[in-house]
N, C-alpha and C positions, 0 to 999 in steps of 0.2 A: 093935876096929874100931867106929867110929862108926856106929850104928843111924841108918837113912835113914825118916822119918818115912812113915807110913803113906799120909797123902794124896797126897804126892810122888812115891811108889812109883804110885800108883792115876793120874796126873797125866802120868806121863811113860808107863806103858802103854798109856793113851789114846792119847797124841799119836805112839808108833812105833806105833800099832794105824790112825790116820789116813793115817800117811805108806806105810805095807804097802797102801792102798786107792787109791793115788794110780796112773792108769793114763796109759800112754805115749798119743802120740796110735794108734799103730798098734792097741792092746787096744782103746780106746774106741771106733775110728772101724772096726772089724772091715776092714781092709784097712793096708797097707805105706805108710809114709807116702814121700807122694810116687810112685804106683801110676795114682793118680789125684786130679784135682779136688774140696778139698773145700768146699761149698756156705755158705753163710754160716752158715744155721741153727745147720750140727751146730760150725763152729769155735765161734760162742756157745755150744752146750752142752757142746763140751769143756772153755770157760775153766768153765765153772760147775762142770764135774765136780771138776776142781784145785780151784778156790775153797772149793765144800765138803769135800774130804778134805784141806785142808790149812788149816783159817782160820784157824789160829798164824802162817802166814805168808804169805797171798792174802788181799787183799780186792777185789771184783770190787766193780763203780759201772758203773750204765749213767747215760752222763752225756746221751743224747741220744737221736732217733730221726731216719731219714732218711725224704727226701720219698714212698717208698715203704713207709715203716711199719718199717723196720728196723732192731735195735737198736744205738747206738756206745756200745762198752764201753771199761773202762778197767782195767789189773788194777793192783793196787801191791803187788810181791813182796819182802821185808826179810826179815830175822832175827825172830824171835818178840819179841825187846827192843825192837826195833825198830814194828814194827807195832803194838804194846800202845799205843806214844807217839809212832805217825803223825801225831795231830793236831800235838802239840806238835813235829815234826821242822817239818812245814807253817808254823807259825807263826814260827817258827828261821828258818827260811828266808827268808821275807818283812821280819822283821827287818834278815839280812844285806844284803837290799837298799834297807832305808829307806823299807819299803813298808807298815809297820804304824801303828797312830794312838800305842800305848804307847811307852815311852825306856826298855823292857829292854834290856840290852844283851845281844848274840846269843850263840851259843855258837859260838866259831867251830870246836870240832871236832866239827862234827854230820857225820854221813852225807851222802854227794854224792848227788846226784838223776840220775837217768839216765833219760830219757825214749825209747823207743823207737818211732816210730810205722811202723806198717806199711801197704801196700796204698792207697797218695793215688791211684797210677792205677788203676781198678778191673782194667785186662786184663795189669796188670806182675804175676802173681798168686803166686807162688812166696814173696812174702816173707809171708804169713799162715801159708801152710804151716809155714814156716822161725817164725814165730809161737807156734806150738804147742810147737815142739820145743822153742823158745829158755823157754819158761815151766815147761815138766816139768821140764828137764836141771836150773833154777834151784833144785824143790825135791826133787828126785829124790834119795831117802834114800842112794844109793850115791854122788850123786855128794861129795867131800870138797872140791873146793876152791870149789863154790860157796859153800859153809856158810861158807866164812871172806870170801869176796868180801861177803854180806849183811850182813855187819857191818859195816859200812862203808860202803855205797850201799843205796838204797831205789830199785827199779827199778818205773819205770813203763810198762805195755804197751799199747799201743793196736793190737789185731790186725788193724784194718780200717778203718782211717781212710774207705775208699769202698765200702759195701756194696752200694747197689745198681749201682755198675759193673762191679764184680768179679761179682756173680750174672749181670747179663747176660752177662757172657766165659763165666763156667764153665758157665751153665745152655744157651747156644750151642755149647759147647765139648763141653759130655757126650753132648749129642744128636746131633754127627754123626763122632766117636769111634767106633773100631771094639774087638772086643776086646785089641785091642794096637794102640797108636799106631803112625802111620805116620810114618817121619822124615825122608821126602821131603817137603823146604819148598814143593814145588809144587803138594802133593795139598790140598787143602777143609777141612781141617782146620787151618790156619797159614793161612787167610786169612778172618778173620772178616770180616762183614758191616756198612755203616754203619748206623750212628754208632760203632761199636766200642765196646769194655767201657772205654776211656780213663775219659770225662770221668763227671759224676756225672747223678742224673735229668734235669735240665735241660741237660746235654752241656756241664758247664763243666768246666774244669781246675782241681782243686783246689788243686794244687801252688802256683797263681800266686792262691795267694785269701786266706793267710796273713792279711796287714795289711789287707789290704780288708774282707774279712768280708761279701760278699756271699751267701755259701750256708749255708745253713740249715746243715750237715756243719759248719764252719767257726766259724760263729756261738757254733753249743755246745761244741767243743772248745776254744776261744779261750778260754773262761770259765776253765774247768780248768787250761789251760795259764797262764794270769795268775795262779791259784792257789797253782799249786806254784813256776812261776820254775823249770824245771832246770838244772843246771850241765853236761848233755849233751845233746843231742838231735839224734838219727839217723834221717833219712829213707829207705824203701827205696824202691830202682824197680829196673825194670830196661829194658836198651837190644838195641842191635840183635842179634840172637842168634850173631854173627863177632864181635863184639867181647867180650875179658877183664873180669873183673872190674873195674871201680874205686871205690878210695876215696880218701879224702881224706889227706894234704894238696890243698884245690882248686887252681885254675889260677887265674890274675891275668884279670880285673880285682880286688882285694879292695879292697874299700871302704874308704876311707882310716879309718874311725871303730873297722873291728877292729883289738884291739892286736896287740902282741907275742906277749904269753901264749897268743890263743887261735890267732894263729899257728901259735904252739910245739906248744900240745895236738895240735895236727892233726896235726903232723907224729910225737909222740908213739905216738898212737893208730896211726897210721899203718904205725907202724916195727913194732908189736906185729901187726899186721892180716897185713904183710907176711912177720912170723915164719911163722905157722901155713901159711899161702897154701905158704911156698918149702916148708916139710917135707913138703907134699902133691905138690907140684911144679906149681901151681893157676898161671897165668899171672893179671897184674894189670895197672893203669897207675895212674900218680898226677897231680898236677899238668898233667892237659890235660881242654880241652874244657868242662867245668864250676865256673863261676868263682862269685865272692860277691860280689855287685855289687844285681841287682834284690832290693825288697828283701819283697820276699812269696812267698817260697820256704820250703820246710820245710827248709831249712839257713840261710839268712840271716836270717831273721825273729827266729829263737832267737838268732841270734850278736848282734842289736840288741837282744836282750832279754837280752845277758850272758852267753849260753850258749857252746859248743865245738856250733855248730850243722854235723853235716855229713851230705852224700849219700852213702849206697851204692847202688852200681848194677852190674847184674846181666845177663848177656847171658840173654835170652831173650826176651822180651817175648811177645804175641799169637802172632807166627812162630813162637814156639819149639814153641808146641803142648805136648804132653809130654816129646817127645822129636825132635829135627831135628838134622838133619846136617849140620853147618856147611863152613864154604867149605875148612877143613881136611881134612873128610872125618870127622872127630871126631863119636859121636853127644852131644850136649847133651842131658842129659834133665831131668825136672823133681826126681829126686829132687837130682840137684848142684848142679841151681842153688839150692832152698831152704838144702841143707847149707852151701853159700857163704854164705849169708845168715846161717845159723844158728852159721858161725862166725866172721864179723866182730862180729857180736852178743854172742858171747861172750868176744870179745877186746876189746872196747871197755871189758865191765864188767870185766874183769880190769884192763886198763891205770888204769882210773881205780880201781877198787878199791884199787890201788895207790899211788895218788898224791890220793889223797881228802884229806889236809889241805892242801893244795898247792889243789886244784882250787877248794875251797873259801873257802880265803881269795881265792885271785884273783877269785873270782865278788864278796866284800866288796869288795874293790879297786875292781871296775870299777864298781857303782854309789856310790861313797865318792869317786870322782872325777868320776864324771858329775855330782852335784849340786855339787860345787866347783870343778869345773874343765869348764864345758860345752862341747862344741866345737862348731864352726863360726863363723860371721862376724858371728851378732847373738845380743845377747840376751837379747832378746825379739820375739817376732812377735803383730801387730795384725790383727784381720780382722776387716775390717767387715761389719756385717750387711747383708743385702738385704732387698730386698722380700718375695722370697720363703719359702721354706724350705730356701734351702741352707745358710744359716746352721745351721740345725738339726738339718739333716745331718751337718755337720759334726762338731759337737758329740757327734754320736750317734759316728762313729768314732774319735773322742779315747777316750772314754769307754770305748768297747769295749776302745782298746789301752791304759790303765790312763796317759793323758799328761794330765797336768794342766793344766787352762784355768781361766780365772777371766772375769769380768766387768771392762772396762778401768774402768765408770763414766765420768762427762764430763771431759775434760782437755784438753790441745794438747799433741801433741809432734813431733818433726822425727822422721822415715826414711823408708828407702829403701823406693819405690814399685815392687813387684811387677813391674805392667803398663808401670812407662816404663822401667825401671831409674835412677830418676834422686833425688838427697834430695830432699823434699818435707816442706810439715809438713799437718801432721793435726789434725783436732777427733773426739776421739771420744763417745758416748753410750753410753747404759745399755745400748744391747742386743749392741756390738762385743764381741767377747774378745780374751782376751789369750793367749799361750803365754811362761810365762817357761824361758827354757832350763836353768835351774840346779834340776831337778828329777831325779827317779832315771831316768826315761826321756830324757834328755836327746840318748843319742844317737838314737835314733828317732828323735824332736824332730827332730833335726839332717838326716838321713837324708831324712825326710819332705818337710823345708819349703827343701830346700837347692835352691838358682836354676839352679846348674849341678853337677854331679856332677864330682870327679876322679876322670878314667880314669886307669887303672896301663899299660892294654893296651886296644886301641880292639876285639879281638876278645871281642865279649859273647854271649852265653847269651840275651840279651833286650833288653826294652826298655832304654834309658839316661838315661828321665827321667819323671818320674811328680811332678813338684813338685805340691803341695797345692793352692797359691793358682789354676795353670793347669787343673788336674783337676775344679777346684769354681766357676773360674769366679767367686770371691770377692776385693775387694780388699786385697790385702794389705801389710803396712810391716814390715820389717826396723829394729829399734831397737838400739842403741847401749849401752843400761841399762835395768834391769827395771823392770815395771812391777807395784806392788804388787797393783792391783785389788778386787775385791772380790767376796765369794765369790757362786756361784751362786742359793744361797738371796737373797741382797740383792737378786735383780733378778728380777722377775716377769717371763713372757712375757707380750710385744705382744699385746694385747686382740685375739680374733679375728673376733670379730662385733658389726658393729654396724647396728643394726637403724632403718627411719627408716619412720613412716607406720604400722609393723605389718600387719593385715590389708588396710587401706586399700591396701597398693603394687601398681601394675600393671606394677612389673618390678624385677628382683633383678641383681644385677652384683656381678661375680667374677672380681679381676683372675687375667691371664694371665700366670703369673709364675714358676712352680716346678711341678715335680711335683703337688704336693700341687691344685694348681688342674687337671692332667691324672685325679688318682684323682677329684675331682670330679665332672667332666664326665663319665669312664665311670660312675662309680655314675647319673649322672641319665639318662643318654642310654639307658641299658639298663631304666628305669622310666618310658620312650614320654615322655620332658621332651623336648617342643621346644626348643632354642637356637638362637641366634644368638651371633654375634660382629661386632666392630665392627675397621671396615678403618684408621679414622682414630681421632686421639685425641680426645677428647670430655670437657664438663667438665659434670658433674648431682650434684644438691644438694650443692654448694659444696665437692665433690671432683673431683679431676681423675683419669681413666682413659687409658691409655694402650693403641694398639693392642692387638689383640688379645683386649681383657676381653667378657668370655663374657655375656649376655645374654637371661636370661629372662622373657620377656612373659605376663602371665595372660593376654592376650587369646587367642594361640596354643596355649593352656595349656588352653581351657576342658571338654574332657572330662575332667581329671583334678578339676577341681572346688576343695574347701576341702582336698584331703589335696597340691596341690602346694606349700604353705608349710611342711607336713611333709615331705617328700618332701628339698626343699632342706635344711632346718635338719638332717638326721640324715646327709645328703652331706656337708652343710659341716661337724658335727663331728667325722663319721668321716675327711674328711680333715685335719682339723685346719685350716682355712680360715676368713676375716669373708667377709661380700660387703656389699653395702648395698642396699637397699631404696628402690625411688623410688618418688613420687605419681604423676609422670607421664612420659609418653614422649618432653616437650618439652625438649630440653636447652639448657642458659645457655651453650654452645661446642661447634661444632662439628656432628656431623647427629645427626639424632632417630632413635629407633628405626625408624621405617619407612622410613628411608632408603634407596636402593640399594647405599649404602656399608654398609649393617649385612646381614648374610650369613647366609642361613638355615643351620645344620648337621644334616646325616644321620647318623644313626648307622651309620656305615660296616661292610659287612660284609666282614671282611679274610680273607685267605689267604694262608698263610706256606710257602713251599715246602722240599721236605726227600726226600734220598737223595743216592744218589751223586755224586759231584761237588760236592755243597756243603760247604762249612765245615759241620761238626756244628757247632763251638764258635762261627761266628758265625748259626748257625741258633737252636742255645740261648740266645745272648743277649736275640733276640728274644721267641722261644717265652718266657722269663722273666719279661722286661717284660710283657707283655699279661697272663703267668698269678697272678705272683708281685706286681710289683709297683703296676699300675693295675688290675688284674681285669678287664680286658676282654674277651671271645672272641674267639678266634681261631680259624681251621679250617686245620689242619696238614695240608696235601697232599705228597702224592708227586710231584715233580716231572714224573716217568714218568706220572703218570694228570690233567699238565691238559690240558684239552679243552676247547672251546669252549662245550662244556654244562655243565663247571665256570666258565669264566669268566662266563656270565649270571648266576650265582648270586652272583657276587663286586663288589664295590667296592673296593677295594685289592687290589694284588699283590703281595709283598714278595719280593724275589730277595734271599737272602744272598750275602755273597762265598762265589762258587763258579763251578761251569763249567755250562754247561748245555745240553744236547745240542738241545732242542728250536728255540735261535736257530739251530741250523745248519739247520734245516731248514724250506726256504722256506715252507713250506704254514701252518706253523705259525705262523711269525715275522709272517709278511702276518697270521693269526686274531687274534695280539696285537695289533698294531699297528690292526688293525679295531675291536678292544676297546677299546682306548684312546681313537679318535677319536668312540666313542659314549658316552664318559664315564667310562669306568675310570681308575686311577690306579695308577701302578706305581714301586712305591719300589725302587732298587738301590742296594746297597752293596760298595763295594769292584772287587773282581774281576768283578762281578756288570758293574759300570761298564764295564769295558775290552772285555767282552766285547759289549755295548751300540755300544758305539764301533765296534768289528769290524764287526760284522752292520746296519751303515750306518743307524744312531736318529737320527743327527742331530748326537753328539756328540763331538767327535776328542782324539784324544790328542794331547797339546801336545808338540810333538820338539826337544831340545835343541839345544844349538850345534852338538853333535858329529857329530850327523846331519844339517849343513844344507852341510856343507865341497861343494865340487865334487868333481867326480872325480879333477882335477889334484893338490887338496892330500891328497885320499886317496890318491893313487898316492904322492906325496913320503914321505910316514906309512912306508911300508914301505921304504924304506931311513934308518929314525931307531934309533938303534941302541939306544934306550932302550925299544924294544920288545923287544928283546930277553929274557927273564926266566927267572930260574933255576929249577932245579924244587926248591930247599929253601925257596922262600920262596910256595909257591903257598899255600897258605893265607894270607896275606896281600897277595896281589897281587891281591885282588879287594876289599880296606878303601877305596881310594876309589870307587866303585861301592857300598856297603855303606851301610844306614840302620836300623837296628837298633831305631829306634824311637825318632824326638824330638819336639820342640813347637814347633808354625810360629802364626804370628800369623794368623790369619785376618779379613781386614774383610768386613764385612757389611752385606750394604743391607736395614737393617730395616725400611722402609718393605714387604718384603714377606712376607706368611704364613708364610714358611717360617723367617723369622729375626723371628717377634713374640715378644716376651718378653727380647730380648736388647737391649746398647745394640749399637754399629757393633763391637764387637770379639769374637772367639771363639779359644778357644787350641784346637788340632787335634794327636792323636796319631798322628805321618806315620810307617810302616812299610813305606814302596815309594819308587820313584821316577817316578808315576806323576802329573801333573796334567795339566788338560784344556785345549783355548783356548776363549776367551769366545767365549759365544754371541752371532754378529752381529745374529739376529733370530730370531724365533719361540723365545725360549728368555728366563730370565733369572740372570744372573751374580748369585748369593746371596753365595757365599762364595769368596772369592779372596786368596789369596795373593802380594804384591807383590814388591816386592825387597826382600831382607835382612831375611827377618818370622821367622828361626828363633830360638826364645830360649831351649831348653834340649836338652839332651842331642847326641850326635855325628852327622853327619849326614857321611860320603867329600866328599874335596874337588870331585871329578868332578860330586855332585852337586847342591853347593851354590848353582850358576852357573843349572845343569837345575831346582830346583824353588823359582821366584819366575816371577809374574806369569801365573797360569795360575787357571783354574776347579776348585773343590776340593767344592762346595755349589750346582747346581743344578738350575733347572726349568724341564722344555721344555714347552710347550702343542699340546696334538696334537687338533686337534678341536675337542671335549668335553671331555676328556680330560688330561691333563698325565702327563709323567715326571718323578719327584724323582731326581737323581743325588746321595747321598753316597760320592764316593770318599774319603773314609775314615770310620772307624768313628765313631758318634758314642756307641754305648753299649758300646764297647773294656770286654771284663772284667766289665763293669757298673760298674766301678768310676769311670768316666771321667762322674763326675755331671752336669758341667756343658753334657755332649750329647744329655740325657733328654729338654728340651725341646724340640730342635732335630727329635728325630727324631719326638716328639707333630706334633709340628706338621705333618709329612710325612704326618702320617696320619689328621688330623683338621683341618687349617685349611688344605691346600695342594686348591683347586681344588672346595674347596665355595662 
């Protein structure tokens, strides 16, 4: 018998002396998993416990922290061969997809990558749980057919993709918990309280933040995730707690850019998902309700980026509590739902474990045809710079999602015009880019910048149109043939300051143009800087300004002395912004500063209201903007505690879309309306609007054809036999009536505050069928929609006719006072860029 060398002997008693210390969650967490909730902390000290008693084959990474200090981990669980040459599987990988700078050619029988992310809603809570489990069983010494599955796949887990949402449910959740759950869905404990454990600290939805990248949560996981490229990637949630398990294969719409393959995979995984489910006698569904269409989802996002990206979902949600009793009479408890979870999880890495040469070359395949074969209709797209900084925005989320852009440099060439839909030719400059399609993200590319989406199935999940050039507000050109370009480094950013007079100047000017001229303004206006702004366009030292540029006078300026030249110059770098410097106040066009056309600003003290009845998620978008992205204060009220001694204190009033108890009641609605005509200002959005409309502001809802018929041909109506309607097709007898979310053209009279910064046109994210009539008098028509201004995505025939020629952007003057109405979102997601100025403007240039 072959003598076994003595350090190997010493080598592998270690490593079963590791795996003997590796403890279940139930040992570690001194409680039955799934008993009760457990808290974020101790899940991170579980993954750590694993990671140290097993680091042949756990490596933990905290790849981030949330806005609350929390930390987002990452575990990556293999074979001991396997994790020794983690790096180099990484590098393999990025290869396969044409994503590295070197011409090694890949290995294509490396290990498939399996990405698991858990817990994006913070109160869907059960799949963390199911988290734990799914991590130990991987290296849990007894179990045997892991050990063979890790040779093959390198699993990656993410326990908690939303930590502080999920601590707010569970830490609401433990506290009014009895010693044994109560599984009547009526009792206090299945109905939590707003904003709910859903969204993340600022109440966004992560789910839909994928490709945007608007939230800190997102931002750092994106990195990672562009890192490895998995060839799986499984989202958990979960749904209403009557409804079965489901997974995937999804439901149609599927985007026309996913193949066959990853089709097939779903349907693969699927069949394996469904094996385990029937043996239990576990009810499911498949293909309904949850389609692969929008594309910032934790299932779509990955299938554009290559992957077999799908949802698992889980009946329980917030309702479910620990334990509730469903409309069967069936109790649901927390430990089933997690073991659901914990065994689609583990049928997933089985199915692919199995089919890991297969998985992996098709993952080569699809990036090996996207740069040679790119699809959609151009290819190349143009986008011209602006004045502002949304060119540079832009830029910033290319960069994020790993798509390549270049520099066009100066040339002439013919295509198709974004904004008219019509050929056109072009001159471009050094600062426009380019997108050529025949790159590894090609379908993204495509995904992204495509004008009209094909639907498979008009029933979506979401939005149906998110085009680039509409979102950003940027001109854009659809080419024919690529455009070489030139790289990044070749072209220096636009010079941003420039300075005339020096110390000498008795006034500074800053146009009004992007964000970035918004984080300005707050940083000055919070360090007692007097501004102004100018109503007309005006031309001084031998530049020309255009509405709305911001205007600071030494003379108004004089208690801050010599430190307001500092002051400016450290605003204007930290917003990345020029301004220019004049001698004097007299201008060569147009009115001089002491004009009545030039308008002194306050630094407005705003109040954003929040509880029930409002949108969290459009409460958070604002709370955002002022926190995250201008840094401006804001005072977050309870809707329930305004009062008239809170409006003294205030200068703006921001209503989100929501419902609000206090316009139904007169006492209250007359105290607003009194505020208003002594000079308040009150912005609503959305619902916020209609409800406005109701409670008689001044502003009506515009009523379609449908509703204007006489009584006569409404009586005819009911013997037309085409009302008639079956009951298998009720889920679709509501598709014309249905807007799921497109893009209307909106024009704009920018002669006024509320649209300075723009030219006459705005593209709008329309989600109702809700537009207003113009205001005859005492009000004015900003933003309006005419006939046939829709230019992307689906919109029911019913209501196609219903939303042209109506008020969409306005402002009524009450007093002192003015009301801004946006009926619809202008910073949608946050991601809808090109509404950030619009709603600035609502809050700092409308009625000063």
């Amino acid at each position: 018998m072959k003598k076994v060398p003595a350090g190997i002997v010493l080598l592998l008693f270690i490593s079963s002396l590791a795996l003997a210390q590796v403890k279940s969650p139930d040992q570690f967490l001194g409680y039955k998993l799934g008993s009760r909730y457990t808290p974020h902390f101790n899940i991170v000290n579980y993954c750590r416990q694993v990671a140290e008693a097993v680091p042949d084959m756990v490596k933990l990474e905290q790849y981030g922290t949330t806005h609350e200090g929390r930390p987002l981990l990452l575990l990556y669980v293999t074979s001991p061969g396997n994790l020794a040459r983690l790096e180099a599987i990484r590098q393999n990988n990025l290869r396969l997809a044409g994503l590295t700078p070197d011409k090694m050619a890949p290995d294509e029988k490396a290990p498939a990558i399996i990405w698991l992310s858990y817990n994006v809603h913070g109160n869907e809570t059960s799949s963390s749980e199911a988290a734990m489990l799914t991590l130990y069983e991987l290296v849990n010494p007894s179990n045997t057919r892991t050990k063979d599955w890790l040779q093959h796949t390198v699993i990656i887990i993410d326990p908690c993709i939303n930590p502080d949402g999920r601590d707010r449910y569970v830490n609401w959740f433990n506290s009014v918990v009895g010693i044994q759950p109560n599984p009547q869905p009526f009792t206090r404990e299945h109905a939590e309280p707003w904003p709910g454990g859903r969204p993340n600290h600022y109440y966004f939805d992560l789910n839909r933040d994928w490709a945007w990248q608007t939230q800190i949560e997102t931002q750092q996981r994106i990195i990672k995730y562009n890192q490895w490229l998995p060839q799986i990637h499984v989202d958990y949630h979960e749904q209403y707690y009557n409804n079965p398990y489901y997974f995937a294969p999804a439901a149609e719409p599927y985007h026309e850019v996913i193949t066959p393959w990853q089709r097939d995979f779903q349907t693969i995984i699927g069949r394996n998902n469904a094996k385990y489910f029937d043996q239990q006698g576990w009810l499911f569904f498949t293909k309904e309700r949850f389609d692969l269409f929008y594309p910032s989802y934790g299932d779509t996002y990955p299938l554009y980026k290559g992957a077999i990206g799908m949802t698992y979902e889980q009946g329980g949600h917030s309702r479910g509590g620990a334990a509730v009793i469903n409309r069967d009479g069936d109790t649901l408890t927390l430990w089933d739902r997690l073991y659901h979870h914990f065994t689609t999880g583990m049928s997933t890495i089985e199915a692919t474990a199995q089919n890991a040469p297969k998985v992996v070359q098709e993952f080569k395949k699809y990036y090996d045809k996207a740069r040679t074969s790119p699809p959609g209709e151009f290819k190349a797209y143009v986008i011209k710079a602006d004045e502002g900084d949304k060119i540079t925005r832009l830029k910033q989320l290319l960069t994020r999602n790993n798509i390549e852009w270049r520099h066009t440099g100066i040339g002439s060439y013919n295509g198709l015009n974004y904004f008219t839909g019509k050929m056109a030719p072009l001159k471009t400059d050094s600062q426009d880019i380019v997108v050529n399609a025949n790159q590894p993200n090609a379908n993204l590319v495509k995904v992204l910048f495509e004008r009209n989406s094909l639907l498979s199935d008009t029933v979506t999940y979401d939005i149906t149109a998110w085009s680039i050039p509409y979102v950003y507000g940027l001109t854009t050109y659809g080419l024919s043939s690529y455009i070489t370009g030139l790289p990044k480094s070749a072209v220096p950013d636009k010079a941003k300051t420039k300075t005339i007079n020096g110390e000498n100047s008795v006034a500074w000017l800053i146009r009004w143009n992007g964000l970035n001229s918004v984080q300005f303004l707050s940083s000055v206006l919070q360090q007692k800087v007097k501004v102004r702004y100018a109503e007309q366009p005006f031309k001084a030292g031998n530049e020309d300004f255009d509405k709305g540029t911001l205007i600071i006078t030494r003379t108004s300026n004089q208690s801050l002395g010599t430190s307001l030249s500092s002051i400016i110059n450290k605003a204007a770098d930290k917003a990345g912004i020029g301004y220019t410097a004049v001698a004097s106040s007299f201008v060569d066009k147009g009115f001089d500063f002491g004009s009545e056309k030039v308008h002194t600003m306050q630094a407005p003290r705003i109040g954003l209201l929040a509880g029930d009845g409002i949108s969290s998620l459009s409460m958070g978008e604002v709370w955002h903007f002022f926190d995250v992205q201008i840094g401006y204060p804001v005072n977050v009220i309870w809707a329930s505690d305004l009062t008239k001694n809170v409006l003294r204190d205030l200068d703006v009033l921001i209503l989100p879309d929501g419902n609000y108890r206090f316009l139904s009641d007169r006492s209250m609605n007359e105290a607003l309306k009194d505020w208003v005509t002594t000079g308040g200002r009150v912005i609503a959005l959305e619902g916020a609007v209609a409800q406005l409309a109701s409670a008689d502001w001044g502003i009506k809802v515009k009523k379609g054809d449908d509703d204007k018929g006489d009584k006569e041909d409404r009586e005819d109506k009911k013997d037309d036999y085409s009302m008639l309607r079956r009951y298998e097709n009720r889920e679709r007898d509501f598709i014309p009536g249905y807007n799921p979310g497109s893009i209307y053209k909106v024009e704009l009279d920018n002669s006024h505050p509320l649209a300075f910064g723009y030219d006459d046109t705005y593209f709008t994210i329309k989600q109702d069928n809700t537009i207003y009539e113009f205001f005859k008098e005492f009000g004015w028509n900003v933003g309006v929609i005419k006939k046939d201004n829709q230019v992307a995505g689906f919109v029911g025939s019913k209501l196609k006719d219903k939303l042209k020629d109506g008020l969409i952007f306005g402002v009524q003057e009450m007093g002192q006072g003015a009301v801004v109405y946006l009926a619809d979102d202008p910073l949608f997601r946050s991601f809808w860029e090109n509404g950030k100025l619009l709603f600035s403007n609502a809050v700092f240039m409308v009625g000063q």
